[in-house]
C-alpha positions as CSV (number, residue, x, y, z in Angstrom):
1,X,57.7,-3.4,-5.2
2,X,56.4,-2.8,-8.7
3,X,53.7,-0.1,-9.9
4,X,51.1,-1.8,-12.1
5,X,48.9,0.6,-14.2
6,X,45.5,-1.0,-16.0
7,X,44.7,0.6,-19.3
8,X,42.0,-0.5,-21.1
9,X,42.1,-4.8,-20.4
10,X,46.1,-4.8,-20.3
11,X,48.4,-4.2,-17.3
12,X,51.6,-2.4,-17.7
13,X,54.2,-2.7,-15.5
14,X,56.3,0.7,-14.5
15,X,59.2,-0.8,-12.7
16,X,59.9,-0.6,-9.1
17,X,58.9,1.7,-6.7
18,X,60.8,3.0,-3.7
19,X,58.8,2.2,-1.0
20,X,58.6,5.6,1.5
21,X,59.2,5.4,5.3
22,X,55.8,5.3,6.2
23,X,55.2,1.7,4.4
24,X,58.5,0.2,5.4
25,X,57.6,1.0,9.2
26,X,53.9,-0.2,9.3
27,X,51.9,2.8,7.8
28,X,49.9,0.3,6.1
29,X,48.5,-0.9,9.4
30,X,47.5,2.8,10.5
31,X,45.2,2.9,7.1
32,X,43.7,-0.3,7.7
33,X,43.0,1.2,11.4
34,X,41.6,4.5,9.7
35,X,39.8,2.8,7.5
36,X,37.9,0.6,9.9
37,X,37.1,3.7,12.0
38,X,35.7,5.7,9.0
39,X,33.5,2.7,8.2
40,X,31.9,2.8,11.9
41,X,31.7,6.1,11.7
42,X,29.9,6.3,8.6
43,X,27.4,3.6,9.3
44,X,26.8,4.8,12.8
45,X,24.0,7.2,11.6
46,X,22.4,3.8,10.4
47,X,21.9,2.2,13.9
48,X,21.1,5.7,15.8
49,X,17.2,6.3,16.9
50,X,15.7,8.8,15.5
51,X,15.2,10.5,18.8
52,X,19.1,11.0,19.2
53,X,18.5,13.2,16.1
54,X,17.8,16.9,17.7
55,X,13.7,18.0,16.5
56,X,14.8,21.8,16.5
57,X,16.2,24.4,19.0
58,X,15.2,27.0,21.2
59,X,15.4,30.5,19.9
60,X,14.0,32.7,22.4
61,X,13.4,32.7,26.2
62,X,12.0,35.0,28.4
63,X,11.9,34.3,32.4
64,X,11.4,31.0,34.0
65,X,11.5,28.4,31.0
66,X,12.9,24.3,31.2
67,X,13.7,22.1,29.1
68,X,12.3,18.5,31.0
69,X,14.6,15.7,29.8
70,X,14.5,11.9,30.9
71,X,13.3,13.4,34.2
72,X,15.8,16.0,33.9
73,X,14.8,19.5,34.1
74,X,17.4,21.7,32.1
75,X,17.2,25.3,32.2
76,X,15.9,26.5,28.5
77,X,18.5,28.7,26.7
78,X,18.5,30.5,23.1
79,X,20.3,27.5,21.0
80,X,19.4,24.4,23.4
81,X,18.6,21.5,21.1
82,X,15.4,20.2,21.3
83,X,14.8,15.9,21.3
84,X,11.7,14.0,20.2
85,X,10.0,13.4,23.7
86,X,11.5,16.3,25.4
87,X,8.8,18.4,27.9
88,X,8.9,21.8,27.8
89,X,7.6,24.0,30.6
90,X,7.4,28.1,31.7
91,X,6.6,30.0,34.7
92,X,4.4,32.6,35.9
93,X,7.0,35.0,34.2
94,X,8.1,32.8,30.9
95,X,7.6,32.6,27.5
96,X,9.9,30.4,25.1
97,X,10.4,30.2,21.1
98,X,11.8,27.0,19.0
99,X,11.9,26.4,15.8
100,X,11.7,23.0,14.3
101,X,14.4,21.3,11.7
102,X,11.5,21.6,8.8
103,X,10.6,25.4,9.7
104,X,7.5,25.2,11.9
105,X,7.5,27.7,14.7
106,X,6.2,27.5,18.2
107,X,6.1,29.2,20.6
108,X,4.7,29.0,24.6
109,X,3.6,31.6,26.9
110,X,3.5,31.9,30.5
111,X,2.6,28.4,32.8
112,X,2.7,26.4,29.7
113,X,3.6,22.9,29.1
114,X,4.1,20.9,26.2
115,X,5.8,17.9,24.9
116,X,7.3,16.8,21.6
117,X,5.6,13.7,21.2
118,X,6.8,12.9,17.6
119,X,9.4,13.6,15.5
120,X,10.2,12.4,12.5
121,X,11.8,14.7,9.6
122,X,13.4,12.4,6.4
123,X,11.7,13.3,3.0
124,X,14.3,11.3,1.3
125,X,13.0,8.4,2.6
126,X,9.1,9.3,3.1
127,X,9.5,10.0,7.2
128,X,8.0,13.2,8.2
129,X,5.7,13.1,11.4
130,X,5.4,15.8,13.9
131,X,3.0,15.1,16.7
132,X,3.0,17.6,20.0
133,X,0.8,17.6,22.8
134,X,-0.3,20.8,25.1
135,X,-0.5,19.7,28.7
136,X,-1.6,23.6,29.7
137,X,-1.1,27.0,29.0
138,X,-0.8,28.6,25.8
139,X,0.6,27.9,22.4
140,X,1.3,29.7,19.3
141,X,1.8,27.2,16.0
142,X,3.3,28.3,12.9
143,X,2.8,25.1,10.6
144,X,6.6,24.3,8.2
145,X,7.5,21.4,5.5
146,X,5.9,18.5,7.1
147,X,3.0,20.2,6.7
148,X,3.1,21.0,3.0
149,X,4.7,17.4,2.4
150,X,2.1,15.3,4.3
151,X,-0.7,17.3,6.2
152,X,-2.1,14.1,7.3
153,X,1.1,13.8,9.7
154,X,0.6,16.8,11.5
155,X,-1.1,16.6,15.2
156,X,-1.2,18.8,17.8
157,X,-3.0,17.1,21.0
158,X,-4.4,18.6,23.7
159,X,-5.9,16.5,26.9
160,X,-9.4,17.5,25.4
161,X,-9.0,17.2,21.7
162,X,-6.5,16.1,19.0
163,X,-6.7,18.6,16.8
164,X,-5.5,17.6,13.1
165,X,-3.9,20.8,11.5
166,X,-5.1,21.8,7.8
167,X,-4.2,25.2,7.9
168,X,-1.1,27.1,8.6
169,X,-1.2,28.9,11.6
170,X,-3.4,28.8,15.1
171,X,-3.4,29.4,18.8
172,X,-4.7,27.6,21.6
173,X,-5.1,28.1,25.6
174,X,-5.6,24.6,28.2
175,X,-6.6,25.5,31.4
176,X,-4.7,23.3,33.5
177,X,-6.6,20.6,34.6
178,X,-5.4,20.1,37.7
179,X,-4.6,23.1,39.5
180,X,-1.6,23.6,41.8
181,X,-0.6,19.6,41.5
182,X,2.2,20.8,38.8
Protein backbone atom coordinates (compact mmCIF):
# COMPACT_ATOMS: atom_id res chain seq x y z
CA UNK A 1 0.00 0.00 0.00
CA UNK A 2 1.24 3.46 -0.84
CA UNK A 3 0.77 6.83 1.35
CA UNK A 4 -0.43 9.65 -0.97
CA UNK A 5 -0.10 13.25 0.54
CA UNK A 6 -2.15 16.29 -1.44
CA UNK A 7 -0.36 19.58 -1.30
CA UNK A 8 -1.67 22.34 -2.87
CA UNK A 9 -3.46 20.64 -6.41
CA UNK A 10 -0.55 17.89 -6.67
CA UNK A 11 -0.32 14.45 -5.12
CA UNK A 12 2.89 13.11 -3.88
CA UNK A 13 3.50 9.75 -3.42
CA UNK A 14 5.59 8.59 -0.05
CA UNK A 15 6.27 5.03 -0.93
CA UNK A 16 4.83 2.05 0.68
CA UNK A 17 3.46 1.64 3.87
CA UNK A 18 3.52 -1.34 6.16
CA UNK A 19 0.23 -2.09 6.76
CA UNK A 20 -0.20 -2.85 10.90
CA UNK A 21 -1.96 -5.96 12.24
CA UNK A 22 -5.13 -4.35 12.80
CA UNK A 23 -5.72 -3.66 8.81
CA UNK A 24 -4.39 -6.98 7.63
CA UNK A 25 -6.88 -8.83 10.03
CA UNK A 26 -10.09 -6.80 9.31
CA UNK A 27 -9.78 -3.56 11.54
CA UNK A 28 -11.14 -1.75 8.71
CA UNK A 29 -14.49 -3.49 9.08
CA UNK A 30 -14.62 -2.66 12.98
CA UNK A 31 -14.38 1.27 11.81
CA UNK A 32 -16.88 1.00 9.33
CA UNK A 33 -19.00 -0.74 12.25
CA UNK A 34 -17.96 2.30 14.66
CA UNK A 35 -18.64 4.60 12.35
CA UNK A 36 -22.20 3.54 11.54
CA UNK A 37 -22.96 3.36 15.22
CA UNK A 38 -21.60 6.97 15.93
CA UNK A 39 -23.88 8.18 13.03
CA UNK A 40 -27.14 6.70 14.76
CA UNK A 41 -26.00 7.82 17.74
CA UNK A 42 -25.52 11.22 16.72
CA UNK A 43 -28.75 11.66 14.79
CA UNK A 44 -30.77 9.99 17.38
CA UNK A 45 -31.41 13.26 19.26
CA UNK A 46 -33.06 14.25 15.80
CA UNK A 47 -36.00 11.69 15.87
CA UNK A 48 -36.48 11.77 19.87
CA UNK A 49 -39.78 13.76 21.25
CA UNK A 50 -39.34 16.39 22.98
CA UNK A 51 -40.98 14.86 25.95
CA UNK A 52 -38.19 12.22 26.29
CA UNK A 53 -36.14 15.31 27.00
CA UNK A 54 -36.28 15.73 31.11
CA UNK A 55 -38.29 19.49 31.86
CA UNK A 56 -36.30 19.82 35.27
CA UNK A 57 -35.82 17.86 38.51
CA UNK A 58 -36.91 17.60 41.90
CA UNK A 59 -34.84 19.34 44.51
CA UNK A 60 -36.68 19.14 47.65
CA UNK A 61 -39.27 16.89 49.31
CA UNK A 62 -40.74 16.85 52.39
CA UNK A 63 -43.42 13.93 53.45
CA UNK A 64 -45.80 12.30 51.21
CA UNK A 65 -44.81 13.57 47.57
CA UNK A 66 -45.27 11.37 43.86
CA UNK A 67 -44.27 11.74 40.88
CA UNK A 68 -47.53 10.36 38.57
CA UNK A 69 -46.08 8.98 35.31
CA UNK A 70 -48.07 7.22 32.40
CA UNK A 71 -50.32 6.14 35.23
CA UNK A 72 -47.42 5.37 37.20
CA UNK A 73 -47.14 6.78 40.56
CA UNK A 74 -43.24 7.13 41.49
CA UNK A 75 -42.33 8.17 44.80
CA UNK A 76 -40.74 12.00 44.47
CA UNK A 77 -37.01 12.09 45.50
CA UNK A 78 -34.42 15.07 45.58
CA UNK A 79 -32.81 14.52 41.89
CA UNK A 80 -35.89 12.64 40.17
CA UNK A 81 -36.18 14.01 36.66
CA UNK A 82 -39.12 15.64 35.80
CA UNK A 83 -40.97 14.83 31.94
CA UNK A 84 -43.29 17.21 29.97
CA UNK A 85 -46.78 15.66 31.07
CA UNK A 86 -45.64 14.30 34.29
CA UNK A 87 -48.43 14.83 37.39
CA UNK A 88 -47.14 15.78 40.43
CA UNK A 89 -49.01 15.21 43.73
CA UNK A 90 -48.42 15.72 47.94
CA UNK A 91 -50.15 14.68 50.98
CA UNK A 92 -51.56 15.94 54.01
CA UNK A 93 -47.89 16.03 55.24
CA UNK A 94 -45.84 17.08 51.78
CA UNK A 95 -44.41 19.73 50.20
CA UNK A 96 -42.00 19.31 46.98
CA UNK A 97 -39.40 21.76 45.11
CA UNK A 98 -38.25 21.45 41.20
CA UNK A 99 -36.44 23.45 39.32
CA UNK A 100 -36.89 23.76 35.64
CA UNK A 101 -33.97 23.30 32.79
CA UNK A 102 -34.34 27.38 32.09
CA UNK A 103 -34.27 28.31 35.95
CA UNK A 104 -38.00 28.77 36.93
CA UNK A 105 -38.73 27.45 40.44
CA UNK A 106 -41.82 25.80 41.78
CA UNK A 107 -42.62 24.66 44.28
CA UNK A 108 -46.02 22.75 45.97
CA UNK A 109 -47.35 22.48 49.35
CA UNK A 110 -49.40 20.14 51.21
CA UNK A 111 -52.61 18.16 49.02
CA UNK A 112 -51.36 19.77 45.92
CA UNK A 113 -51.52 18.68 42.38
CA UNK A 114 -50.12 19.82 39.35
CA UNK A 115 -49.14 18.76 35.95
CA UNK A 116 -46.45 19.80 33.50
CA UNK A 117 -48.54 20.41 30.60
CA UNK A 118 -45.85 21.91 28.33
CA UNK A 119 -42.40 21.88 27.85
CA UNK A 120 -40.48 23.14 25.42
CA UNK A 121 -36.87 24.76 26.19
CA UNK A 122 -34.59 25.32 22.59
CA UNK A 123 -33.67 29.06 22.19
CA UNK A 124 -31.40 28.03 19.37
CA UNK A 125 -34.07 27.10 17.41
CA UNK A 126 -36.97 29.64 18.74
CA UNK A 127 -38.77 26.61 21.07
CA UNK A 128 -39.42 27.85 24.47
CA UNK A 129 -42.99 27.01 25.97
CA UNK A 130 -43.81 26.20 29.44
CA UNK A 131 -47.41 25.64 30.19
CA UNK A 132 -48.50 23.99 33.83
CA UNK A 133 -51.77 23.44 35.17
CA UNK A 134 -52.86 23.47 39.17
CA UNK A 135 -55.34 20.76 39.67
CA UNK A 136 -55.54 21.84 43.70
CA UNK A 137 -53.60 22.87 46.47
CA UNK A 138 -51.05 25.41 46.49
CA UNK A 139 -48.24 26.65 44.36
CA UNK A 140 -45.36 28.91 44.57
CA UNK A 141 -43.90 30.17 40.89
CA UNK A 142 -40.63 31.66 40.54
CA UNK A 143 -40.71 32.77 36.66
CA UNK A 144 -36.76 31.72 34.65
CA UNK A 145 -35.52 32.26 30.80
CA UNK A 146 -38.60 31.42 29.00
CA UNK A 147 -40.02 34.03 30.61
CA UNK A 148 -37.54 36.82 29.75
CA UNK A 149 -37.22 35.18 26.11
CA UNK A 150 -40.91 35.06 25.23
CA UNK A 151 -43.41 36.00 28.08
CA UNK A 152 -46.16 35.33 25.73
CA UNK A 153 -45.21 31.44 26.22
CA UNK A 154 -45.62 31.32 29.73
CA UNK A 155 -49.17 29.83 31.22
CA UNK A 156 -49.93 28.63 34.33
CA UNK A 157 -53.72 27.15 34.23
CA UNK A 158 -55.82 26.53 36.92
CA UNK A 159 -59.47 24.67 36.41
CA UNK A 160 -60.92 28.30 36.96
CA UNK A 161 -58.61 30.64 35.12
CA UNK A 162 -55.50 30.58 32.82
CA UNK A 163 -53.59 32.91 34.19
CA UNK A 164 -50.88 34.51 31.62
CA UNK A 165 -47.70 35.40 33.66
CA UNK A 166 -46.16 39.05 33.15
CA UNK A 167 -44.42 39.32 36.20
CA UNK A 168 -41.84 37.26 37.93
CA UNK A 169 -43.11 35.73 40.82
CA UNK A 170 -46.76 34.71 42.40
CA UNK A 171 -48.68 32.24 44.53
CA UNK A 172 -51.84 30.66 44.12
CA UNK A 173 -54.22 28.23 46.31
CA UNK A 174 -57.25 25.82 44.30
CA UNK A 175 -59.62 24.47 46.49
CA UNK A 176 -60.17 21.11 45.29
CA UNK A 177 -63.04 20.87 43.49
CA UNK A 178 -64.13 17.72 44.20
CA UNK A 179 -63.58 16.78 47.62
CA UNK A 180 -62.41 13.35 48.81
CA UNK A 181 -62.89 11.84 44.92
CA UNK A 182 -58.84 12.19 44.68
Amino acid sequence: MFLYRKKGNDCFCQGPIELGRQERSGGGAMNWIIGILSSVFFLFPTFCDASDAPAGSIKTTKGTASIIRQNQVIPAQIGDRIFMKDTLKTGPDGSLGMIFKDDTLLSIGPQSEITISEFLFSPAEGKLSIVTKLLKGTAAYLTGIIMKLSPESVRFETPVANIGIRGTKFAVKIEDPNPGTR
